[in-house]
N, C-alpha and C positions, 0 to 999 in steps of 0.2 A: 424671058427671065431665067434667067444663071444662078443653080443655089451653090454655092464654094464651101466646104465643110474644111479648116486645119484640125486635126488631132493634135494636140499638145497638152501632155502633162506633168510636165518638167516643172522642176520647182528650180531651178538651177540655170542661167545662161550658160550657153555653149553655140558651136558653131551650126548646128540646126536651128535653135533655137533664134538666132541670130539672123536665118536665111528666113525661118517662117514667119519672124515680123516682118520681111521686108518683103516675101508674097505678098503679106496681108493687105500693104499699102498698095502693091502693083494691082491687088482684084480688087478693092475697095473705090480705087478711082475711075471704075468700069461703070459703063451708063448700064443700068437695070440690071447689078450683079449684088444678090443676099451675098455678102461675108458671114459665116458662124464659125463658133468658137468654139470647140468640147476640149475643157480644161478642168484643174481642179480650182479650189478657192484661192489658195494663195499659188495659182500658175505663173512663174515669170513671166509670158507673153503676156499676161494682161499689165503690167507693169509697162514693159516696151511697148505697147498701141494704146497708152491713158489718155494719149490726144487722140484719138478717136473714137472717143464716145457718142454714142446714137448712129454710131456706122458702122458697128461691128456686132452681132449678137452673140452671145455668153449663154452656152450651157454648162452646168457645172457637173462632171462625173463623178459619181459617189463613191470613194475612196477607191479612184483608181492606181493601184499602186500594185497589185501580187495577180499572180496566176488562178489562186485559186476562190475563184468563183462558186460560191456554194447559192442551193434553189434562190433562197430570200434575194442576195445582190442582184444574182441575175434577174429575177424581175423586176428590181429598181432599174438595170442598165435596160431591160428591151424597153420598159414606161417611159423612160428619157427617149430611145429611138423611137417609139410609136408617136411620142411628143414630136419628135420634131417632124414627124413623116405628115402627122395630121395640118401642121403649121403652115407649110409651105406646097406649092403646086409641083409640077413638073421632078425631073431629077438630083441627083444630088450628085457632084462631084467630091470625091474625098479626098483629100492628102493627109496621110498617117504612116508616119516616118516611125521605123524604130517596131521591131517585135512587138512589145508590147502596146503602144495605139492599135498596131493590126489588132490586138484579139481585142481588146476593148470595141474598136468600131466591127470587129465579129457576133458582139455581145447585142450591143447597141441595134444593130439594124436587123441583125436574124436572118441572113440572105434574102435582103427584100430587092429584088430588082430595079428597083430605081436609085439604086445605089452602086455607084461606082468609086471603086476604091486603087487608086496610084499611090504606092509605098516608095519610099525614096531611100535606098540603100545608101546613106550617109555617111558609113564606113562597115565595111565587111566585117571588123572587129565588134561591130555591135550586138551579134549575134551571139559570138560566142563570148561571152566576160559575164553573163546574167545567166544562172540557172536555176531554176526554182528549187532544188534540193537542200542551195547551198548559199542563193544569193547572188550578190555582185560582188563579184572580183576581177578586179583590174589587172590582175598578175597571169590570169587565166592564159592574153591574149597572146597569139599564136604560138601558145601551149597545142601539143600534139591532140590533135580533136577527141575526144571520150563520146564512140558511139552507142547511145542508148534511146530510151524512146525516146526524150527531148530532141536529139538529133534525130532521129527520123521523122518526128513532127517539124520542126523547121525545114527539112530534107522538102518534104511533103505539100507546105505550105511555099514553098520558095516555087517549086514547079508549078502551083498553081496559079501562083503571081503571075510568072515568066509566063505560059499558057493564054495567058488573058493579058497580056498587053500590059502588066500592072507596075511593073518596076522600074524604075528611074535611078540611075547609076551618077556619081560625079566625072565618072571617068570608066571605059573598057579594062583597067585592071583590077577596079573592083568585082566586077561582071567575073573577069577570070579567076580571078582569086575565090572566089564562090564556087564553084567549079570544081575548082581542086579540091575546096575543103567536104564537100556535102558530094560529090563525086556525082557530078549530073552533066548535064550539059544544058545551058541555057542561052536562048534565041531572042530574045527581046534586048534590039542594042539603043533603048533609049538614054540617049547622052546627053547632060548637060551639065560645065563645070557650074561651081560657086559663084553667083556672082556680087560683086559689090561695091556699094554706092562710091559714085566717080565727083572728090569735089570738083566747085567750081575754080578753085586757086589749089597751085601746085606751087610746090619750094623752089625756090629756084638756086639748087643743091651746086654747091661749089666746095669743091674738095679741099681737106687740107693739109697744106702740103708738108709739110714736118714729118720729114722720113723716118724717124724716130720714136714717133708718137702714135697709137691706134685707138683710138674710141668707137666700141662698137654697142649697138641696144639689140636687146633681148624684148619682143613681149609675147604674152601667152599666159595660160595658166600652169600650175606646177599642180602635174598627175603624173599616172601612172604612165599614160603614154607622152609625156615629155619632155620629164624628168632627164631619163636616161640620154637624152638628147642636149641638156644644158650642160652633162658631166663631160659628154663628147666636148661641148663648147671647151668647157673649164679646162679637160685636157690640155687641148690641143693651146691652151693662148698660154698654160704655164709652161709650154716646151718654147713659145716663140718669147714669153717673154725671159728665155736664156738666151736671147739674141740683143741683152741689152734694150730693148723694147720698150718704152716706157707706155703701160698697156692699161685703160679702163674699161671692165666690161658692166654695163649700167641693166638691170632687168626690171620690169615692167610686168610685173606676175604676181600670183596670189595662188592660194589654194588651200584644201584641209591642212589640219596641223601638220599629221604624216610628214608629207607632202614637201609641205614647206619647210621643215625640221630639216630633212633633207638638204636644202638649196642650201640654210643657213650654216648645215656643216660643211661644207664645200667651202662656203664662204673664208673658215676659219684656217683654210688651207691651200689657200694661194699666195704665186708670188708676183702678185699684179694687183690693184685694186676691185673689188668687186664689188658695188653701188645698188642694194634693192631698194625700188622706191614704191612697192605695195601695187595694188589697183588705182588706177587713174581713169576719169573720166575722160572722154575726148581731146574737149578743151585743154583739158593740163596735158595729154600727152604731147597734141602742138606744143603747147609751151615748152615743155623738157627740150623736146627737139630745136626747137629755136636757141635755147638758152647753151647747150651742149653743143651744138656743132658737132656730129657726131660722122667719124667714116663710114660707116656701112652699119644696116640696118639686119638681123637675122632672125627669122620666124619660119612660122608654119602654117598652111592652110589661112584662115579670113584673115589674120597678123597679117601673114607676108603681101596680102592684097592690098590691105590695108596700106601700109607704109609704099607700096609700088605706085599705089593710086596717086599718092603725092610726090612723086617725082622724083625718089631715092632707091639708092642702091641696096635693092634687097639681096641674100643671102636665101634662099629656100632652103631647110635640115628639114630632112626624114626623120619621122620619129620612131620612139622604139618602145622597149620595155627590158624590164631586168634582164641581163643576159643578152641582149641583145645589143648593146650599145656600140658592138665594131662593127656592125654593122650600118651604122649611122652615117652618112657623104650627105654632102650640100649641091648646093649648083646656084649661077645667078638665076634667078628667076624666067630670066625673059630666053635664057637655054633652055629652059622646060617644054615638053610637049605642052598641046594647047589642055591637055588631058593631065597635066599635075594637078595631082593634091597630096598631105600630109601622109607618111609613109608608102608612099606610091613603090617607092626603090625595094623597100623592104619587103612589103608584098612579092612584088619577082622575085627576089632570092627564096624564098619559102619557096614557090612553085618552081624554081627553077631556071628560072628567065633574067635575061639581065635588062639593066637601060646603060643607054653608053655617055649619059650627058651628068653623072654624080663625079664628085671630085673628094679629094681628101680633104678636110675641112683645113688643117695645118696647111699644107700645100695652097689653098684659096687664101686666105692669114698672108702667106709670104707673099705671094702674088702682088695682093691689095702693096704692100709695102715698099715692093719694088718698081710699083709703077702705081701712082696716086691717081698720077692723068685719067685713067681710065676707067675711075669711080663715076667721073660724068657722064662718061658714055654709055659705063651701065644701069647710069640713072633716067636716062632717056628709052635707053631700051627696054626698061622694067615698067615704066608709064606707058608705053606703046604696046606691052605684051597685055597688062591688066585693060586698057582701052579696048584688044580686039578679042580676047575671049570673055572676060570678066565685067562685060557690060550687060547691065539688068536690062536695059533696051532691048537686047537679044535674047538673054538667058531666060527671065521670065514669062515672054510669050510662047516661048520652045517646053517650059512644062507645064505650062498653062495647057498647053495642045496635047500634051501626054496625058492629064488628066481626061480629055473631052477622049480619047482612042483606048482606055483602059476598061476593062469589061469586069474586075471582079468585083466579084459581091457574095460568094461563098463562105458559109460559117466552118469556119476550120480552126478550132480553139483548143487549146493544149489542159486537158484538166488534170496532174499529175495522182496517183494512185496513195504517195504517201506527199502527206500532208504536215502532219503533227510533228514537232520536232522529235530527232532522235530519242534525245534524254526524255522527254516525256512517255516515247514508245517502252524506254528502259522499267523507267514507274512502273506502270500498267501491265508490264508481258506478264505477271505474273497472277493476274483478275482471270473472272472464267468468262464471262460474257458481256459487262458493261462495269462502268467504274461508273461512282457518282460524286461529282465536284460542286464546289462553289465558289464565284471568281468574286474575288477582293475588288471592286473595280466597275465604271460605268461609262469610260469616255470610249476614246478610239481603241485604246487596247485592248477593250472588255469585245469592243465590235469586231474585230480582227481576230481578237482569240475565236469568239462564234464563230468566226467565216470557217475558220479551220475545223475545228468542230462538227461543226454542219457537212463541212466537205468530207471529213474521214468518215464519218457515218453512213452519209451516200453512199461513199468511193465503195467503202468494204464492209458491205453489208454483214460479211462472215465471221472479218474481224472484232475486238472486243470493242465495242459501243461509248459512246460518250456523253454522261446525261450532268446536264448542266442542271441543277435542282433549284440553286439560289445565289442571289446577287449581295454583297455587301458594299454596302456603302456609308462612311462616316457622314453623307450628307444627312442632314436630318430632314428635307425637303424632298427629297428621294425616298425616303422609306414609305411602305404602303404602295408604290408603285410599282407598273408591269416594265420590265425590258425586254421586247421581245416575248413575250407570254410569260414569263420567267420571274416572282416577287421580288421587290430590292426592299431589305431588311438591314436594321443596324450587326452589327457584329456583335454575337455572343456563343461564349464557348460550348454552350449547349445546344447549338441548332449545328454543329460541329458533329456528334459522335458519331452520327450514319453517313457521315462523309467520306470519303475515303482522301481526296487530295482538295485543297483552297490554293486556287492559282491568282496571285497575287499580276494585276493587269494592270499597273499604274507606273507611271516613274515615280512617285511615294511609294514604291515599294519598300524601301530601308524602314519606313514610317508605318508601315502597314506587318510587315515581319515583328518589327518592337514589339505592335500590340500583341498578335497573335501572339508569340513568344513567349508573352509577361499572362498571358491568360492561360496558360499552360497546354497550349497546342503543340505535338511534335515537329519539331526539324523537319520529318522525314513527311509529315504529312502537307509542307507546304513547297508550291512550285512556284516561279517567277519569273515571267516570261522579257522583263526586262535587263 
């Protein structure tokens, strides 16, 4: 008996997330293999595997979302791991893609030896875009690295990985690009692209032939790393559409408002047609493509698999980010090493290194136009290239095998020293040994504030202390009770005066400020962490 652990706590699809439902179904149709799940409640994966109910087990992580793990969580997260250790017999194989599953199944299992853990380095860029000081930013990525303890902790934990058999790459330039950045050298060349499901009926793609005429589709989502990649598109089609061109570019995306604000102002300034038709479910994206006839097909990563699978001329773009965007070439797909994936090209130029199979996206544009014939031939070669690397047949059992050759299981978790946000350190610098508050608030934010809390007290013993005294809460079904050891009481301005700050913990905080406000509590004495 086989116990298979995925780590997923994504609330969000993306292209892990994408790969790890389709693990899920490759180990679940395995004779005598437990499937388990450590997710959160509202995890997308459980969404994408709801047809596999009674064949998948669900553990739920207690608000696994931030670094900083104070006493309390952590013995909610080891109780989950002893839980499931006492459950099951024999060992446990993990996959926990993504920085933070590592520290989470770090938390969870507490270097228990029966526990082996293969991390799947998904994109080199995921490392660095997340920092506990300051969050996520997307803008961060291949920003010049900022070495401080966070990088010597991931520096640290990356060796330990590689050491132990523990890492799984989509490709050798993500391996290298790691390398460069964390300045190591690492020996583990476990390889296996993306792969994904091949149907059974493929288009049977006939070009068209109207010299004149270009319809090309976009899909993906609209981020940070994409963005800058649709503008390359946008460029380059308003330069060919001054060749008289009569040009549609159709996209197939979605994303934060940011995001999409973005797309839509591009929109407003071209001189070609540009067609968003939102998110589409599978179904309708056949559809689109049937109804369009469309010349050539342009994406990145599982997209461009995706439309290759069915027997169309893909376009593979590098993707980028701000500042980056000339950086950005295409290639047909099936010109790709067997080793593409999404910004592969750009990776090498950061390190230094070239690929000799990227093209000027313009130049590929004129190409297609001067020669239509030959959209077929790269529609056959782009089905033959996703058939021989991009088959789950292959790719699955290859890290299926990576998991069973992985040895870690070391607790190497990142607890960072400051916690509390700035502005709130601002408040406080000026107390001598402890401030005492009372948090407006009893759901998640009120938990999350504790966590922090909790954690600077630990972290810095020396520093000024943080004593949560009392809860308020408008519930009146709430009052009289403990949170945490802690009374929850209704709000009044007299359990107020020995307080020094009321941190308002709710998204009613506008509603929660009023009151305070109108009861004559100072501005200065109330903080809001929303």
């Amino acid at each position: 008996m086989a116990n298979y652990i995925i780590v997923d706590t994504s609330i969000d699809v993306g292209g892990a997330e994408t790969f790890n439902a389709l693990f899920v179904r490759f180990l679940v149709a395995q004779e005598g293999a437990d499937v388990i799940i450590l997710t959160v409640t509202n995890g997308i994966i459980r969404k994408a595997l709801s047809d596999l109910s009674g064949r998948v087990v669900y553990f739920d992580v207690p608000e696994a979302t931030e670094y900083n793990v104070d006493l309390l969580h952590r013995s909610e997260l080891e109780t989950l791991g002893n839980r499931i250790l006492s459950l099951y017999a024999g060992d446990f194989f993990i996959l926990s893609s993504y920085l933070i599953n590592v520290q989470l199944t770090n938390y969870i299992f507490n270097s228990s030896t029966r526990v082996k853990v293969l991390s799947g380095v998904l994109h080199p860029e995921a490392w660095s875009t997340w920092h506990p000081d300051t969050g996520y930013d997307g803008h961060r990525a291949f920003k010049p690295r900022v070495i401080d303890d966070y990088w010597f902790f991931q520096r640290d934990l990356f060796n330990a990985l590689d050491a132990t058999n523990s890492l799984w790459y989509p490709n050798d330039i993500f391996r290298r690009y790691n390398e460069y950045y964390f300045d190591i050298e690492l020996h583990c060349r476990f390889l296996a692209t993306v792969p994904v499901n091949l149907p059974q009926d493929v288009f049977n793609y006939r070009c068209n032939s109207e010299s004149n005429r270009f319809k090309l589709l976009w899909m993906g989502r609209y981020d940070f790393f994409k963005n800058e990649s649709i503008k390359k598109i946008v460029e380059s089609l308003n330069i060919l559409a001054s060749d008289e061109i009569d040009i549609e570019f159709h996209l197939i995306g979605y994303g934060d408002f940011a995001y999409s604000s973005e797309i839509s102002a591009l929109q407003q300034n071209t001189s070609f047609r540009m067609i968003q038709h939102g998110k589409k479910n599978e179904q309708e994206i056949l559809q689109l493509i049937r109804d369009n006839g469309f010349d050539a097909y342009i994406a990145m990563g599982s997209s461009a698999y995706f439309f290759a699978a069915l027997g169309l001329p893909v376009i593979a773009i590098d993707s980028a980010v701000k500042g980056y965007g000339r950086f950005v070439k295409g290639c047909w797909l099936a010109d790709a090493a067997d080793e593409f994936d999404e910004g592969s090209s750009l990776y090498l130029d950061l390190i230094g290194q070239k690929t000799a199979f990227r093209s000027d996206l313009l130049e590929m544009f004129r190409q297609i136009m001067a020669d239509k014939a030959q959209l077929e031939v790269h529609a056959k070669r782009c089905l033959d290239y996703v058939r021989a690397f991009h088959s789950p047949a292959v790719i699955l059992p290859k890290i299926q095998a990576y998991m069973h050759k992985a040895e870690f299981h070391q607790r190497i978790v990142y607890e960072p020293v400051n916690v509390l946000p700035q502005s709130f350190h601002y408040l406080i610098k000026s107390q001598q040994k402890s401030v005492k508050i009372a948090v407006f608030g009893t759901g998640a934010g009120a938990r999350r504030w504790l966590r922090l809390v909790n954690c600077h007290n630990e972290r810095n013993p020396e520093a000024v202390q943080v004593d949560i005294v009392r809860y308020f809460d408008n519930s009146t079904a709430k009052h009289g009770q403990l949170y945490f050891g802690v009374p929850i009481c209704a709000f009044a301005a007299d359990l107020c005066n020995e307080i020094d700050f009321i941190v308002l913990a709710s998204d009613y905080w506008v509603e929660m400020q009023e009151q305070l406000l109108s009861a004559g509590i100072s501005r200065n004495k109330i903080y809001r962490i929303y």
